[in-house]
C-alpha positions in Angstrom: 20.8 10.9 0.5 19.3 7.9 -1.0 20.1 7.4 -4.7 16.7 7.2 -6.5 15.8 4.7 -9.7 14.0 6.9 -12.3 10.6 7.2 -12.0 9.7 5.7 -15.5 11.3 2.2 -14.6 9.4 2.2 -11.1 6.2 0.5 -13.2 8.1 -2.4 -14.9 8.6 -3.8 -11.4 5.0 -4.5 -11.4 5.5 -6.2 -14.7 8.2 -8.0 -14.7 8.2 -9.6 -10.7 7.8 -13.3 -10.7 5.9 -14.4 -7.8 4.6 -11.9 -5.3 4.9 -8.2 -4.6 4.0 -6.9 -1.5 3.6 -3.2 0.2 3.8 -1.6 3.6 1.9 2.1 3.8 2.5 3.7 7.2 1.8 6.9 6.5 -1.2 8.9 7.7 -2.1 10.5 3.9 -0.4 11.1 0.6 -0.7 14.0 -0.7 -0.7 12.6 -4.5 -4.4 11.1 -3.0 -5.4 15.0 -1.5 -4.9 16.2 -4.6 -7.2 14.0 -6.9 -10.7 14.8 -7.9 -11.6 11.4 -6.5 -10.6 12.2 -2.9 -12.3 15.7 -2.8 -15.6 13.7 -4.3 -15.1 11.0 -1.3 -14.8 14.4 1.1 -18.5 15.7 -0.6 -20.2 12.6 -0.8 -18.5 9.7 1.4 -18.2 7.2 -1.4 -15.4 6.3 -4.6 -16.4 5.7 -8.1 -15.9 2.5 -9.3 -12.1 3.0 -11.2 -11.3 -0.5 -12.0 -10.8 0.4 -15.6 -7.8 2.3 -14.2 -4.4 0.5 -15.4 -3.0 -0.3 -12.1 -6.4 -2.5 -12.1 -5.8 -4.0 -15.2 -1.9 -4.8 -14.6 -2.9 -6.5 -11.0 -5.4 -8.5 -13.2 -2.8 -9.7 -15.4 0.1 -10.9 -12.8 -3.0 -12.2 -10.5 -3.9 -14.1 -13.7 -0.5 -15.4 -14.3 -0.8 -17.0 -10.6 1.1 -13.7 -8.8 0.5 -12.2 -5.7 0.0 -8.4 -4.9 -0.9 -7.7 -1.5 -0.5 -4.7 0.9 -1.0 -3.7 4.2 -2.2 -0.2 5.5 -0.9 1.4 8.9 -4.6 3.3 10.1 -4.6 5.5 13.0 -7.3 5.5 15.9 -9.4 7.1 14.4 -8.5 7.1 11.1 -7.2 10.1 8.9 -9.5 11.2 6.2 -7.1 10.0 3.6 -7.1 6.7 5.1 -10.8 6.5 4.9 -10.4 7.5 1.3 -7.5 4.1 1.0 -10.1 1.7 3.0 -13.0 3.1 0.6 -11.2 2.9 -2.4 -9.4 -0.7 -1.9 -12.5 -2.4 -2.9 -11.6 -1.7 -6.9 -8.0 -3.1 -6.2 -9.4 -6.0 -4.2 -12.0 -6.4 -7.0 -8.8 -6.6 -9.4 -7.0 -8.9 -7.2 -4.8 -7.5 -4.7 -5.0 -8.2 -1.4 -5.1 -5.2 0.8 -5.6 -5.6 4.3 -4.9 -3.0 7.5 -3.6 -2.8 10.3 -4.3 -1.1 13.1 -1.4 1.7 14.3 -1.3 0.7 18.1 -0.8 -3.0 16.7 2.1 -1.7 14.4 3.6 0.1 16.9 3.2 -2.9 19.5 4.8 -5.5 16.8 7.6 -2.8 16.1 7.0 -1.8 12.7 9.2 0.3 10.9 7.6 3.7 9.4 8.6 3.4 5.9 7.0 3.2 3.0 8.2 -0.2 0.8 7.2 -2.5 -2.0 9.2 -6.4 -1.9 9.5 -8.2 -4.9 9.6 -11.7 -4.7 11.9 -11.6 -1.3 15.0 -10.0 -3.7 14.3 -6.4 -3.7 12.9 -3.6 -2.5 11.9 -0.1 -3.3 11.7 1.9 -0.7 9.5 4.9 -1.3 10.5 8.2 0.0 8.2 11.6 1.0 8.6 14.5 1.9 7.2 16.3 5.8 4.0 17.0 3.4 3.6 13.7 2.2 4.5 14.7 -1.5 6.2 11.7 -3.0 10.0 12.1 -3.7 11.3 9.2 -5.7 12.0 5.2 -4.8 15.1 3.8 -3.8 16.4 0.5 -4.9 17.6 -2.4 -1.9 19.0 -5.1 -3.2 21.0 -5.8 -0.4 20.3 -9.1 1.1 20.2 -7.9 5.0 18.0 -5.1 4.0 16.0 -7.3 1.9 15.6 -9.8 4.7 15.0 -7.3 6.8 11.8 -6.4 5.1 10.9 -9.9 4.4 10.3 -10.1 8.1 8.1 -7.4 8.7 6.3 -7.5 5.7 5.4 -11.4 7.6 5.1 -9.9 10.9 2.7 -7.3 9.4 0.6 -9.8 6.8 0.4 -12.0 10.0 -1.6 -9.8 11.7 -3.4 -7.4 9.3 -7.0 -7.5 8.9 -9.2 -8.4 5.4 -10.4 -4.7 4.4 -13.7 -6.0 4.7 -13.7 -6.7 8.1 -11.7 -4.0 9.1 -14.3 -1.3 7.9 -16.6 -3.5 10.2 -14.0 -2.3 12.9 -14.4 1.2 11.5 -18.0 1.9 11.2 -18.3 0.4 14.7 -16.1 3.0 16.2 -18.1 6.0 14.3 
């Protein structure tokens, strides 16, 4: 069993990282999104509210200001899962903020041998690999600070940026499949 950092340190990694921090999503929902009023009002109405007041917003504003990178790729399925409709609809605040999300499609993950695990790098010297449960609930994050592991993830996180589509164009790709 992984040993797990505590939860309430898990945010000062997106404070305190000095250059870039980067995620991999493979998963096909969470169930921290199902649960939110903002995914049951994209179910009803097919749209997200803007939310960039929201503090993750703010905090990517700051580090982006400061000349930081946050970026992230998103594993989608053919066709996608309602929940990753919800991600691809609701990316524009975090793109809006600064991140750089961008997806990928699953059959191109599988082809470039993508691991399925959850991750966020910072700066190419850690990682915290996120953990979930068979229902997608969120179980805590696990600190890698080993250099092969770390390396490890360095390279798919540049296999997976490499090939990984703007969101913009990728709901092209979306709505054209509807």
């Amino acid at each position: 069993m992984p040993q797990f950092i505590d939860d309430s340190t898990f945010g000062t990694y997106f404070e305190t990282f000095e250059h870039t921090a980067w995620r991999l999503e493979t998963r096909h929902g969470y169930a921290s999104d199902r649960a939110g009023e903002k995914y049951r009002r994209f179910l009803d109405t097919g749209s997200v509210p803007d939310d960039s007041h929201r503090p993750w917003c703010a905090n990517v504003r700051t580090q982006t200001g400061q000349g930081k990178r946050i970026e992230r790729v998103r594993i989608v399925d053919t066709p996608p899962t309602s929940e990753q409709l919800f991600l691809l609809a609701s990316a524009v605040s975090n793109n809006e903020a600064g991140e750089d999300i961008r997806n990928l499609w699953r059959a191109d993950a599988e082809k470039l041998r993508l691991p399925a695990v959850d991750f966020w790098l910072f700066d190419a010297r850690r990682a915290l690999v996120l953990h979930f449960d068979d229902s997608d609930e969120y179980l805590g994050a696990e600190l890698v600070e080993d250099s092969t592991r770390v390396v490890e993830f360095c390279q798919v996180r540049d296999a997976a940026w490499h090939h990984a589509i703007r969101r913009e164009q990728f709901a092209a790709q979306v709505a054209s499949t509807v």
